[in-house]
Structures are given as structure tokens and as C-alpha cells.
C-alpha positions in Angstrom: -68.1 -8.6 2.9 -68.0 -12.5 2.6 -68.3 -11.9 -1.7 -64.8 -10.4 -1.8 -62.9 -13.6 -0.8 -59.2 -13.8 -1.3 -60.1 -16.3 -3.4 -62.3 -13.9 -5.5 -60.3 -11.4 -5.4 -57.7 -13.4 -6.9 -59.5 -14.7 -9.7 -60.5 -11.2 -10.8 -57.4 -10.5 -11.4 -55.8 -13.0 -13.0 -59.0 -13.1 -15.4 -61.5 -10.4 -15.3 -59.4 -7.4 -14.7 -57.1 -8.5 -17.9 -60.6 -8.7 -19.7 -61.9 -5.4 -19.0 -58.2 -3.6 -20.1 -58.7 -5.9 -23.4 -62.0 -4.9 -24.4 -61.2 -0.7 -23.1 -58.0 -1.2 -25.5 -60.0 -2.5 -28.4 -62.6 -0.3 -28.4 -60.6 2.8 -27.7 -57.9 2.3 -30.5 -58.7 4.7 -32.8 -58.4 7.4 -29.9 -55.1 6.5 -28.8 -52.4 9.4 -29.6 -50.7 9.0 -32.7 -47.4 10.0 -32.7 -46.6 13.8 -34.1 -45.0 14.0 -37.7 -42.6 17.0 -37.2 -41.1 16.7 -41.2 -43.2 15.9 -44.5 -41.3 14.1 -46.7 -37.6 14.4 -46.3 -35.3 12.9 -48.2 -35.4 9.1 -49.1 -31.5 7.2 -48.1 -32.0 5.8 -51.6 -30.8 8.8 -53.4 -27.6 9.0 -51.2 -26.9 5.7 -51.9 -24.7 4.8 -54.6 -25.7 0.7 -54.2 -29.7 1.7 -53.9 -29.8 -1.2 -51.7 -31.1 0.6 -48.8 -34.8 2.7 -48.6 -37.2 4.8 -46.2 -40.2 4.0 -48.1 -42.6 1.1 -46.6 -39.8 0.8 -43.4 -39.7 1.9 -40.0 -36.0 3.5 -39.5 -34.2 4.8 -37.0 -30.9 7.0 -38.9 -28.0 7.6 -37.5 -25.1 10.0 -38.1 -21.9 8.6 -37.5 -19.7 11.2 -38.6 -15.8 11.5 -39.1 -15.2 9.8 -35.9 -17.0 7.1 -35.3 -15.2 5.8 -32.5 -16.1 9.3 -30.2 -20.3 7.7 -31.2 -19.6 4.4 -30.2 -21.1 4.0 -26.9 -24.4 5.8 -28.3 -24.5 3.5 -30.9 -24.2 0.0 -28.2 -26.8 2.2 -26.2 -28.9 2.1 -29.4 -28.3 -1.6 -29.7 -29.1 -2.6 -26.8 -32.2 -0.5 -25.3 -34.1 -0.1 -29.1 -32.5 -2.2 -31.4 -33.3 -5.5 -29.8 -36.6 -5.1 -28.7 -37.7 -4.5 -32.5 -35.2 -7.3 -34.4 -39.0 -9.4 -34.9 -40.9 -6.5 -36.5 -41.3 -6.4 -39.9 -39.9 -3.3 -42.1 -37.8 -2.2 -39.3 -33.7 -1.4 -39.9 -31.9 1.0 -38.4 -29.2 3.2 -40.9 -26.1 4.6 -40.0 -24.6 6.9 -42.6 -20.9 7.6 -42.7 -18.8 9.8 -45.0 -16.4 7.9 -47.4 -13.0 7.2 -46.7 -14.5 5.7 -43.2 -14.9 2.0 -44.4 -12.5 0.5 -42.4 -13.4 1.8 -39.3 -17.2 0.9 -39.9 -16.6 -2.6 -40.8 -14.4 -2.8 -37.0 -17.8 -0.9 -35.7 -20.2 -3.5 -37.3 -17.9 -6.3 -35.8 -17.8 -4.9 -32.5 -21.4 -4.5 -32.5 -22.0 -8.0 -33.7 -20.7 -9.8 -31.1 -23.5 -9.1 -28.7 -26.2 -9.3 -31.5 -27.8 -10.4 -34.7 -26.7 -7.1 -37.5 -29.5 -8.8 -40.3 -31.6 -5.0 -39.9 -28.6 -2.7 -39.5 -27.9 -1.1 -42.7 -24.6 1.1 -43.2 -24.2 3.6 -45.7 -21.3 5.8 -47.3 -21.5 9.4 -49.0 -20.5 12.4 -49.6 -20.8 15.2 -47.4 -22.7 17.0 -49.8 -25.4 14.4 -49.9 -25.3 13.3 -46.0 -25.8 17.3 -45.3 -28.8 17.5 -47.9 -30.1 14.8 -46.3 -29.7 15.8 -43.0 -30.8 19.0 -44.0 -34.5 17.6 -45.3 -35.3 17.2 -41.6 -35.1 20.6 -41.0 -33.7 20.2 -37.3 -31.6 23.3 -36.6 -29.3 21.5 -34.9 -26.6 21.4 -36.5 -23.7 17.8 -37.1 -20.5 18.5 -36.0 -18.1 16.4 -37.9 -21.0 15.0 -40.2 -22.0 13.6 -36.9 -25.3 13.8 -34.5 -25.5 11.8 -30.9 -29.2 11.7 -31.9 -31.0 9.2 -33.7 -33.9 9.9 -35.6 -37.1 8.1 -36.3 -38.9 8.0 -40.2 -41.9 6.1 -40.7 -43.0 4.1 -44.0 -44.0 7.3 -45.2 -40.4 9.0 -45.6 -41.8 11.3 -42.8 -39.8 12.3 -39.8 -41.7 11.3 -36.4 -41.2 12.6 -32.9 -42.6 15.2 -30.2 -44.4 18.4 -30.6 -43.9 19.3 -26.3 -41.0 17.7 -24.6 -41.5 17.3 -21.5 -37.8 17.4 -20.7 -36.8 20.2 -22.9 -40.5 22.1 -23.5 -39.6 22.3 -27.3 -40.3 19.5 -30.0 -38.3 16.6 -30.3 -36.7 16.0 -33.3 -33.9 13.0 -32.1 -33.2 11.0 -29.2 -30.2 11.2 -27.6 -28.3 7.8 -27.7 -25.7 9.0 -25.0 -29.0 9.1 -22.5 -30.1 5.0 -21.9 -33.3 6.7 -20.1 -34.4 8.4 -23.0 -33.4 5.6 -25.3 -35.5 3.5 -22.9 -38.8 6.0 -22.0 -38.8 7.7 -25.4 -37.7 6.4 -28.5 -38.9 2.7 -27.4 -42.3 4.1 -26.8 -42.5 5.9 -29.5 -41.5 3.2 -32.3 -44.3 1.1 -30.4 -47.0 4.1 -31.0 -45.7 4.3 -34.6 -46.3 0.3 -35.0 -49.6 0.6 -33.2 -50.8 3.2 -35.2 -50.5 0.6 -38.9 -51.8 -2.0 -36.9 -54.9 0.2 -36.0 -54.7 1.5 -39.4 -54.6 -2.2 -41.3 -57.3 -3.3 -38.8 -59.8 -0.4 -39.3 -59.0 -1.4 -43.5 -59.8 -4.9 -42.8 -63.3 -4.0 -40.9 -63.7 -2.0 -43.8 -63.5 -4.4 -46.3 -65.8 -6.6 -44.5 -68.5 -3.9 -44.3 -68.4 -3.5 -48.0 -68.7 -7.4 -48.7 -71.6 -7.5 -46.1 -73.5 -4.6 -48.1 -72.1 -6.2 -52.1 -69.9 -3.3 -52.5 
């Protein structure tokens, strides 16, 4: 058919397709999937941390256990860096924690140095405790998987409601997903990254559907 040019065809793409997957994503938003909480309310970082300088609440966080060894985590944590950390240094109220025991300064500070010379540390946070308090903590996300030296190779994901986010069926596994393994760059890369972007989605939805609100009540003199 002489209507379906090349030239046509081209222009549809570059602008009408574009237009249609716009106005199907703004209209569907408040039917996307929202991603599963799997723990109410576990323990805020503030009360294991002697300096309070560092909190869950109104931040997107990814915690991390770094344990006795740090050096046998290290290659998770550059995996971390490089596949999740970076993509998210521009979005507001996001840090990522790594909690150590005490005693493990040194070794931490030659970790944050090592780390900083392939990127900008202004939203990593590091804190020390006991191992008491980082296995009460730890134990508020009731994952039965248990640290091994105060240490995890998973990182976990809290949103600005202290609640611990991930998935209810796997597909991997089967089983819900409580971390994400920072030894595996695909599931660093196809997991956790997609699912900080739901979790960011779902406040942007969530302030935008406020905002409509708001302008409802104005238009009625509420």
C-alpha cells in the first residue's frame, strides 16, 4: 500500500509510536506492580548507631553486611558500585549502608578509598557496632539466612518506610527474595536495578496521584 511509505513508516516511529507508549504509561500507572514488602518495620540503622548520623526513615537504602572480613566482600561491594550504585547517585534520599563490627576501622577506611577512586562516596554511609546490635538488626528482617562472620554477600533493599522490599516468587530460586546477591553482576543488573526503579516509580505515582488530589479539592473549594 502506497500510505505506508518508508518515509511514513519512519515518522511513526520516531514520533507517534513514542506517543502512544507515553499516554499507555500515564494512564496505566496506578496498575503497574508495586514491588512486594516482605518485612514491616524492621529495625531503623539509627538505633545502632552510636553518631545517629545515619537513618532508614524518608531514604531509599540498600544495607550491606560487611562482616569480619571485609576484604573476602570486596568484589561484591565494586559489583554493587558499579551496576546499582551509579545509576542512582542523582536520586534524591538514596544512600547505600554498609555495617561493620568495631575494631574494623582501618580496614574500612582502605575499603572506602579503594572504592573512591572509581566514584563519587557522597551517598555511601558506613557504620560500626556491636555484634549484638548488627545481629538484632539483621535479625528484624527476619531472613533465615543466616551471616557468617557478621557478614551477608547480599544486599538488601528498605524503602522510606523502614520496610524491607523484594520478591514474593523468584523466578530463579521459586522462593521469595529477601537480598540480592552482589557476587552475581546479572542479578545486580536484572534485579536489584529494577527493582529500586519500581520502588521510585511507585512515590512518584504516589506524589502525583496526591498532587491530582489536591487539585480536585481546590476545583470543588475543599
Amino acid at each position: 500500500m502506497k500510505f505506508f511509505t518508508k518515509k511514513r513508516v519512519v515518522l511513526f516511529l520516531l514520533f507517534i509510536f513514542p506517543l502512544i507508549c507515553f499516554l499507555f504509561l500515564s494512564t496505566g500507572e496506578n496498575n503497574f506492580k508495586k514491588l512486594p514488602v516482605l518485612t514491616q518495620n524492621v529495625i531503623d540503622v539509627s538505633e545502632i548507631d552510636a553518631s545517629k548520623s545515619v537513618q532508614l526513615k524518608n531514604n531509599v537504602t540498600i544495607i550491606c553486611f560487611l562482616g569480619d572480613d571485609i576484604n573476602a566482600i570486596k568484589s561484591g561491594l565494586f559489583n554493587l558500585n558499579e551496576k546499582v550504585y551509579k545509576k542512582f547517585t542523582d536520586y534524591k534520599q538514596f544512600q547505600i549502608i554498609g555495617i561493620y563490627p568495631k575494631g574494623k576501622e582501618q580496614d574500612v577506611q582502605k575499603l572506602k578509598k579503594d572504592i573512591g577512586a572509581f566514584t563519587d562516596m557522597q551517598k555511601w554511609r558506613f557504620i560500626a557496632s556491636s555484634k549484638a546490635e548488627i545481629e538484632a538488626f539483621y535479625s528484624s528482617f527476619e531472613f533465615n539466612e543466616p551471616l557468617v562472620n557478621l557478614a551477608s554477600a547480599k544486599a538488601f533493599l528498605i524503602d522510606k518506610d523502614v520496610n524491607l522490599r523484594g520478591r514474593l516468587n523468584d523466578e530463579a530460586s521459586g522462593n521469595r527474595l529477601y537480598g540480592y546477591n552482589m557476587n552475581s553482576v546479572a542479578e545486580l543488573n536484572g534485579k536489584l536495578k529494577d527493582d529500586v526503579k519500581v520502588l521510585y516509580y511507585e512515590y512518584y505515582a504516589a506524589f502525583k496521584e496526591k498532587n491530582k488530589n489536591k487539585a480536585d479539592r481546590k476545583e470543588v473549594g475543599l
